[in-house]
C-alpha positions as CSV (number, residue, x, y, z in Angstrom):
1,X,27.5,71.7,67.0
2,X,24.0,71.9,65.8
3,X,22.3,68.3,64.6
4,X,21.6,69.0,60.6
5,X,24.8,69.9,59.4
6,X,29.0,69.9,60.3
7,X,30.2,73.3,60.0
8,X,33.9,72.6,58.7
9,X,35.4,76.5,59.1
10,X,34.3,79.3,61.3
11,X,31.5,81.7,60.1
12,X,33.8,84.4,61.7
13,X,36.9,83.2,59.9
14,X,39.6,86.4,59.6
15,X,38.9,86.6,56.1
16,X,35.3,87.8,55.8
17,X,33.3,90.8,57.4
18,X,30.2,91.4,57.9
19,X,29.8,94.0,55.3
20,X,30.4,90.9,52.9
21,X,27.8,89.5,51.0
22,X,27.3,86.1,51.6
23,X,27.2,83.6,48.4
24,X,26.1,80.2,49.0
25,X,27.4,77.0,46.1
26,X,25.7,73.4,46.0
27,X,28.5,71.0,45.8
28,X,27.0,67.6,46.9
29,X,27.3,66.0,43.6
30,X,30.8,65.6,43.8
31,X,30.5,62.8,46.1
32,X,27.6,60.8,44.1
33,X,29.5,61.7,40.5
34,X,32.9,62.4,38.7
35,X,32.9,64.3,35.4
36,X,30.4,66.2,33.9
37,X,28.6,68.7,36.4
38,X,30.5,67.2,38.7
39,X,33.9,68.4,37.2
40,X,32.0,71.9,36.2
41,X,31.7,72.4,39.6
42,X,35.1,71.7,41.2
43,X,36.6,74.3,38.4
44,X,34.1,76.8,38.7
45,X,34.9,77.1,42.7
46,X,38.5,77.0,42.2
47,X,38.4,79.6,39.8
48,X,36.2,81.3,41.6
49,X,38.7,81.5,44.9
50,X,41.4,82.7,42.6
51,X,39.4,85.6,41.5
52,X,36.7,86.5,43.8
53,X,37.9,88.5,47.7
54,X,34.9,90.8,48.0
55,X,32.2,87.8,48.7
56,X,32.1,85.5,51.7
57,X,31.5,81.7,49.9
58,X,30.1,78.5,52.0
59,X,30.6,75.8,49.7
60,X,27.4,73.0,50.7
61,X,29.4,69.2,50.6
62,X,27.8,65.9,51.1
63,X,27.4,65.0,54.9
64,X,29.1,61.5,53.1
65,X,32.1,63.4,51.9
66,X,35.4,62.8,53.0
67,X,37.2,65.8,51.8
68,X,36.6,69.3,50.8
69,X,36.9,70.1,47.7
70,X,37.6,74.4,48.7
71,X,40.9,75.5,49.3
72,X,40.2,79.2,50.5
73,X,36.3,79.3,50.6
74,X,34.1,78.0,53.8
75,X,33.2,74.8,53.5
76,X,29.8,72.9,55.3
77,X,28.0,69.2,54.9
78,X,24.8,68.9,54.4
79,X,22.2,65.8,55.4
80,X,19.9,66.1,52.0
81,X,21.2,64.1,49.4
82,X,21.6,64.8,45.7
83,X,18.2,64.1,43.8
84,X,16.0,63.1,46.6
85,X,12.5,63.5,46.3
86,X,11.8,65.6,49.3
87,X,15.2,67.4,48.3
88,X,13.9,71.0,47.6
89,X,12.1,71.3,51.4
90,X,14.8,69.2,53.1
91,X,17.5,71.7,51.5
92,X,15.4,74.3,52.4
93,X,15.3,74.1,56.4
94,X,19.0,73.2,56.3
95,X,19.8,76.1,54.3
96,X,18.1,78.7,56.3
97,X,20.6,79.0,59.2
98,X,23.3,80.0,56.8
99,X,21.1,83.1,56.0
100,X,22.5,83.4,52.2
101,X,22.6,86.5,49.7
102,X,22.7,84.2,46.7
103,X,22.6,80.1,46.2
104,X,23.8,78.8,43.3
105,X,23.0,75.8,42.4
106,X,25.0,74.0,39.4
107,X,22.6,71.1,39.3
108,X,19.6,72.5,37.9
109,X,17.0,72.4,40.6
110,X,17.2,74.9,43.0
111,X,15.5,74.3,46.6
112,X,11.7,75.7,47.4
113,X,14.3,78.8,48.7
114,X,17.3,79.1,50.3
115,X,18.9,83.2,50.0
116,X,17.8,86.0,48.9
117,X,18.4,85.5,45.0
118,X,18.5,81.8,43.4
119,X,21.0,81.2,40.2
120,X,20.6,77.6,38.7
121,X,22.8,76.4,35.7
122,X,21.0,74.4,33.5
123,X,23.1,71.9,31.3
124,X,21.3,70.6,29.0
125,X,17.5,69.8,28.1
126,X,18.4,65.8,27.2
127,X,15.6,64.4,29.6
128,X,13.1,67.0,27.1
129,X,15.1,66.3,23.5
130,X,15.3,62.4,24.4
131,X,13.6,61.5,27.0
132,X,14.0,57.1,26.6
133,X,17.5,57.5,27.4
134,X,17.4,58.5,30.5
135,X,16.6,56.2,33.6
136,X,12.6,56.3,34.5
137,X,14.3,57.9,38.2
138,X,16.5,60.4,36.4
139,X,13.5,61.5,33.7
140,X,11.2,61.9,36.9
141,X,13.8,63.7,38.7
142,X,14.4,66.6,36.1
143,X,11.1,66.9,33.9
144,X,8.8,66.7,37.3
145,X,11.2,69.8,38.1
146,X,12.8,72.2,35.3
147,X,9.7,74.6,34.6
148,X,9.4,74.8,38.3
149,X,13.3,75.4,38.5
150,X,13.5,78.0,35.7
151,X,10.7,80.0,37.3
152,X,12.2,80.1,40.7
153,X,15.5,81.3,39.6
154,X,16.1,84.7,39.3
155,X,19.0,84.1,36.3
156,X,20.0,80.7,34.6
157,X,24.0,80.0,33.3
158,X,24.1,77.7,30.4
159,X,27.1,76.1,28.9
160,X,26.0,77.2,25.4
161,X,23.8,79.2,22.8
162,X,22.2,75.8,21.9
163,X,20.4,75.2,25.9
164,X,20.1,79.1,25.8
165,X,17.6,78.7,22.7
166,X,16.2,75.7,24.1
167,X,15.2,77.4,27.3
168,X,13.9,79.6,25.2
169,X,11.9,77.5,22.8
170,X,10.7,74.9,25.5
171,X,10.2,76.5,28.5
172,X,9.5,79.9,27.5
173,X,12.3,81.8,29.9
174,X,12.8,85.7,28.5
175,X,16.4,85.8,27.1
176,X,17.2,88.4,30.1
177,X,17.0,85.7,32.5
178,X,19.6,83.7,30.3
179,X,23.9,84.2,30.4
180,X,26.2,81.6,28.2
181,X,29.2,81.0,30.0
182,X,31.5,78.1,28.0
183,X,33.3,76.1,30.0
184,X,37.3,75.3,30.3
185,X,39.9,73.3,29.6
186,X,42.3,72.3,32.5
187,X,46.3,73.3,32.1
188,X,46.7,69.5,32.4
189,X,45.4,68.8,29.3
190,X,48.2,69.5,26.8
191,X,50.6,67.9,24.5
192,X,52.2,65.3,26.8
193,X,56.4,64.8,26.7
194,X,57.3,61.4,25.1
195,X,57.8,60.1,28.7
196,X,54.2,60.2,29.7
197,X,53.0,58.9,26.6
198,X,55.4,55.8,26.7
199,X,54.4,55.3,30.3
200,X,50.4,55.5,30.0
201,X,50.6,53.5,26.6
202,X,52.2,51.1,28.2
203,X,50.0,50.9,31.8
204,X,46.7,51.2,29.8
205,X,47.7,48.9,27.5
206,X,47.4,51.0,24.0
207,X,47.7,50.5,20.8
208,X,50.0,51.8,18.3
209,X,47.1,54.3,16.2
210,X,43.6,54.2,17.6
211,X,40.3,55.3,17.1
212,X,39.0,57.1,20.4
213,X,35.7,58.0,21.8
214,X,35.3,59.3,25.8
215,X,32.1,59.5,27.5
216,X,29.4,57.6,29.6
217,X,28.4,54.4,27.6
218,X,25.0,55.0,27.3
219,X,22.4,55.5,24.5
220,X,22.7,59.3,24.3
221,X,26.4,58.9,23.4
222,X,25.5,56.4,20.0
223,X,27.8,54.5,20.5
224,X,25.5,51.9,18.7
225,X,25.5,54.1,16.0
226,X,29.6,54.5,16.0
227,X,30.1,50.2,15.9
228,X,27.7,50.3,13.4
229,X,30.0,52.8,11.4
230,X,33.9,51.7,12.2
231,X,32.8,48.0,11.7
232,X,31.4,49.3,8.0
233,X,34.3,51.0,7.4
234,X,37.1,47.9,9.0
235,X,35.2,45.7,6.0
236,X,35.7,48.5,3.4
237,X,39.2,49.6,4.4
238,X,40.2,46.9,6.7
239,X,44.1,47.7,6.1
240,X,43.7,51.1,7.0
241,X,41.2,50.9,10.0
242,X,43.0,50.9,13.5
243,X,41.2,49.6,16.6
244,X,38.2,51.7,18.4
245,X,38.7,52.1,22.1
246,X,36.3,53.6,24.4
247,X,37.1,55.0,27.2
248,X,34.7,56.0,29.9
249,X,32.4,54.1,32.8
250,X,29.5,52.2,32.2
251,X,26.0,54.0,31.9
252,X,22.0,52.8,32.1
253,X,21.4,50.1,29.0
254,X,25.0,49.3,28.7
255,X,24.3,45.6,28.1
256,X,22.4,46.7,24.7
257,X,25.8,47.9,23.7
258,X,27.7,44.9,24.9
259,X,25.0,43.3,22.6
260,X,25.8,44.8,19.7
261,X,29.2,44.0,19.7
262,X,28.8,40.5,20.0
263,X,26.5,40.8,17.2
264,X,28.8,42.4,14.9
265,X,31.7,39.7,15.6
266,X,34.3,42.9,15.9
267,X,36.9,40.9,18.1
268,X,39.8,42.3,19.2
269,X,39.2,45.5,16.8
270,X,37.0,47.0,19.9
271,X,38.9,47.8,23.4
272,X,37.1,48.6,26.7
273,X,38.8,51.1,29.0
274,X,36.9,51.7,32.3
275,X,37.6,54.2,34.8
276,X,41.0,55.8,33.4
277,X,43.4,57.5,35.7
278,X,42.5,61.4,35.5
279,X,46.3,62.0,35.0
280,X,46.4,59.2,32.1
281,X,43.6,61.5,30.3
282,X,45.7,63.3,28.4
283,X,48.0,60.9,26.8
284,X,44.7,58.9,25.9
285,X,43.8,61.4,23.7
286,X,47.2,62.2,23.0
287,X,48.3,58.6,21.7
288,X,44.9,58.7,18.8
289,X,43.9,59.2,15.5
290,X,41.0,61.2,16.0
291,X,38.5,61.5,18.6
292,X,34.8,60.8,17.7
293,X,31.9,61.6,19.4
294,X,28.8,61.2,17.5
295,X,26.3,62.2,20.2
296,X,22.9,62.8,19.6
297,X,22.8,65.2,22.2
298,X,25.4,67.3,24.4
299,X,25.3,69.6,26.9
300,X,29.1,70.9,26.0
301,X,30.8,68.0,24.8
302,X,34.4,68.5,27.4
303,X,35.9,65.3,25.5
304,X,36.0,67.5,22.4
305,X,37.9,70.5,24.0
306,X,40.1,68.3,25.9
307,X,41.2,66.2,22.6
308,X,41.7,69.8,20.8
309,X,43.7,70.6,23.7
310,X,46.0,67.7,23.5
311,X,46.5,68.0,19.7
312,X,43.9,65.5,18.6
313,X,41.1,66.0,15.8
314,X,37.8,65.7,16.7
315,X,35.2,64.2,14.7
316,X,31.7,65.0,16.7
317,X,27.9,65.5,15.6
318,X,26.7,68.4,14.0
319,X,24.1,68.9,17.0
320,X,23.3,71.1,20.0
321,X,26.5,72.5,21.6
322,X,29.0,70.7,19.9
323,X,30.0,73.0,16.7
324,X,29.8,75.6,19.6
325,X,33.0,73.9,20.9
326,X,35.0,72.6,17.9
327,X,34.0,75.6,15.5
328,X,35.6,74.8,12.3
329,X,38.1,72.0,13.8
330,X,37.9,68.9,12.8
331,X,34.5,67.0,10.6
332,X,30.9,67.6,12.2
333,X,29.0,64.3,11.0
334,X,24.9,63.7,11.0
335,X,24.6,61.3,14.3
336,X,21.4,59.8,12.1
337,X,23.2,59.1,8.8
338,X,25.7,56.8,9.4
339,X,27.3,57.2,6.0
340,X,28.6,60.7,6.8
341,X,30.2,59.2,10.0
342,X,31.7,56.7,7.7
343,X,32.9,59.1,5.2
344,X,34.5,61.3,7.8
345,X,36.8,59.1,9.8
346,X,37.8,58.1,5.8
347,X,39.0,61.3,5.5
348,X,40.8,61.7,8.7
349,X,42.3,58.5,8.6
350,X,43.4,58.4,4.6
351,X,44.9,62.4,4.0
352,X,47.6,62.7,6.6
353,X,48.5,66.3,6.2
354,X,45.4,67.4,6.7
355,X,44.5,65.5,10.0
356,X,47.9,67.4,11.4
357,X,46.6,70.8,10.0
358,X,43.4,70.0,11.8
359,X,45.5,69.1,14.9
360,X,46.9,72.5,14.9
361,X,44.1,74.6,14.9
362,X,42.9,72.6,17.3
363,X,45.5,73.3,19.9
364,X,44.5,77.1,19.1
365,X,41.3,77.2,19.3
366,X,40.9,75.1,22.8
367,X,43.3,77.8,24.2
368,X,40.6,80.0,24.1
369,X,38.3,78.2,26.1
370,X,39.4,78.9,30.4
371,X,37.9,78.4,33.4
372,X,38.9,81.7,34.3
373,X,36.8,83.3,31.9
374,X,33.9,80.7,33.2
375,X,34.2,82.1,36.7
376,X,34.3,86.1,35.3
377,X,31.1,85.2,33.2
378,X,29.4,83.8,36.6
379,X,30.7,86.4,38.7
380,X,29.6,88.9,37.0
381,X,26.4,87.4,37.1
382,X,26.0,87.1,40.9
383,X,27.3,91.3,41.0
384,X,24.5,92.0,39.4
385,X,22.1,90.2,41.6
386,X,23.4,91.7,44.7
């Protein structure tokens, strides 16, 4: 074994010649995060090894990691760690022994070089849009690097038309360069059977009717902004208003949105849920009202999808990707005017037969939205590179 890195199958596995092109995918974030990227890129490989026998694939792990997240595709560990300064040259010598057609890397910053061609997916342009609500490390991480990035890469995936004009606008990259490839929904999200949702309800401790919204708690999200507007509307209809829960993990400034819910004296009428069991996800959204998620700023916006796909409304801001992912589903509110939030989760909550109508295009239209068809989009991406 060489010192650097664990080789964890065979570089002459049965499977691959040496006619085949060699593709190369960065999966170390998986150990540092869940969701997000993180989730992106555990369903882009798996899709990817359903559909793709004419490339050889060495998917890069953390040297941390305790499991592989490949099923049919090689699989190595790598010393550098996710978002390291020295990162782009330490990923670099590691990289070179692997001797790669095509890296891609799903985290935005590509190394100094490390194959032949360099694909990069690029998110979202938060740290640009909104740069105070990111951590000082995370701001310095991505704006020290993205015009560098962008120029290295010889084509960019983005999750949606919004980052696509944004690359465009702010960093200048030719539209050539640039492929949308929406992301998917996972077959587990779906209608649950009355079993599951009496179970979960029951483990998570639920309500009877809820508001929901999903996501890091953190300033990006507004959830200020959302306390601000359910406690205005629990004084105005407080008979018709059912509790808020959020549901997610714990971001940077959470304790500025622990404050504000002290200062509004909402009670009982707000309920934390940290860290929910992935199979409990669906029931969560399942068991609401409506799902809102007034963001100021999203790169996709999977809570949205995922609601549709379980057959709840969404309500969500009329910004960057999200109308991208709802379409004409649900209400699309102003994440700066309050009242419109307000007004919509009124309307959901008060006319019945139109929330269920809403539920039901909702169902169709997430069934459009597949990992599969992620994976084709990127696919044929890296054919055309090689």
């Amino acid at each position: 074994m060489t010192a650097g890195y664990e080789q964890l199958d065979a570089p002459d596995h049965p499977r691959y010649t040496p006619a085949m092109q060699h593709i190369g995918i960065d999966a170390r974030l998986t150990h540092y995060r869940t969701g997000g990227i993180s989730t992106y890129i555990r369903r882009l490989i798996t899709a990817l090894e359903q559909l793709d026998h004419e490339h050889r694939y060495t998917v890069f792990h953390s040297r941390k990691a305790t499991d592989t997240i490949v099923q049919r595709f090689e699989s190595a560990r790598l010393w550098t760690p996710s978002h390291h300064r020295s990162e782009r040259l330490a990923l670099t010598v590691e990289l070179a022994r692997f001797r790669l057609d095509l890296l891609h890397s799903p985290d935005f910053i590509p190394p100094l070089h490390g194959a032949r061609r360099h694909v990069i997916t690029v998110h979202d342009l938060t740290f640009m849009h909104y740069p105070d609500f990111l951590t000082a490390d995370a701001r310095r991480y991505y704006n020290d690097q993205i015009a560098r990035a962008v120029r290295r890469a010889d084509h960019i995936l983005v999750d949606s038309d919004a980052t696509r004009r944004d690359l465009i606008e702010m960093l200048d990259v030719p539209n050539a360069l640039i492929t949308v490839h929406l992301l998917g929904v996972e077959p587990q999200f779906r209608p649950p059977p009355p079993h599951e949702l009496a179970h979960w309800r029951t483990q998570l401790d639920l309500p009877a009717g809820y508001l929901l919204f999903v996501g890091t708690f953190e300033p990006r999200k507004n959830i200020a902004g959302l306390l601000k507007a359910y406690a205005a509307l629990a004084q105005r209809l407080p008979d018709l208003t059912p509790p808020l829960v959020l549901a997610g993990t714990r971001g940077w400034r959470f304790e500025e949105t622990m404050a504000e819910i002290a200062q509004m004296n909402l009670g009982s009428r707000v309920l934390w849920r940290e860290k929910i069991p992935q199979q409990a996800m669906p029931s969560l959204y399942a068991l609401a009202t409506v799902l809102v998620l007034p963001s100021f700023y999203e790169g996709f916006g999977l809570p949205a999808l995922e609601a549709m796909a379980c057959g709840t409304m969404p309500i969500v801001s009329n910004r960057s990707s999200l109308p991208e992912v709802t379409g004409d589903v649900g209400l699309q509110i102003d994440p700066d005017n309050l009242d419109t939030l307000i007004a919509a989760l009124e309307k959901a909550l008060s006319d019945d037969a139109w929330r269920q109508a809403q539920q039901q295009r909702g169902l169709a239209r997430a069934a459009e939205f597949t990992w599969q068809r992620t994976a084709e989009i990127t696919l044929g991406v890296y054919r055309s590179l090689l």
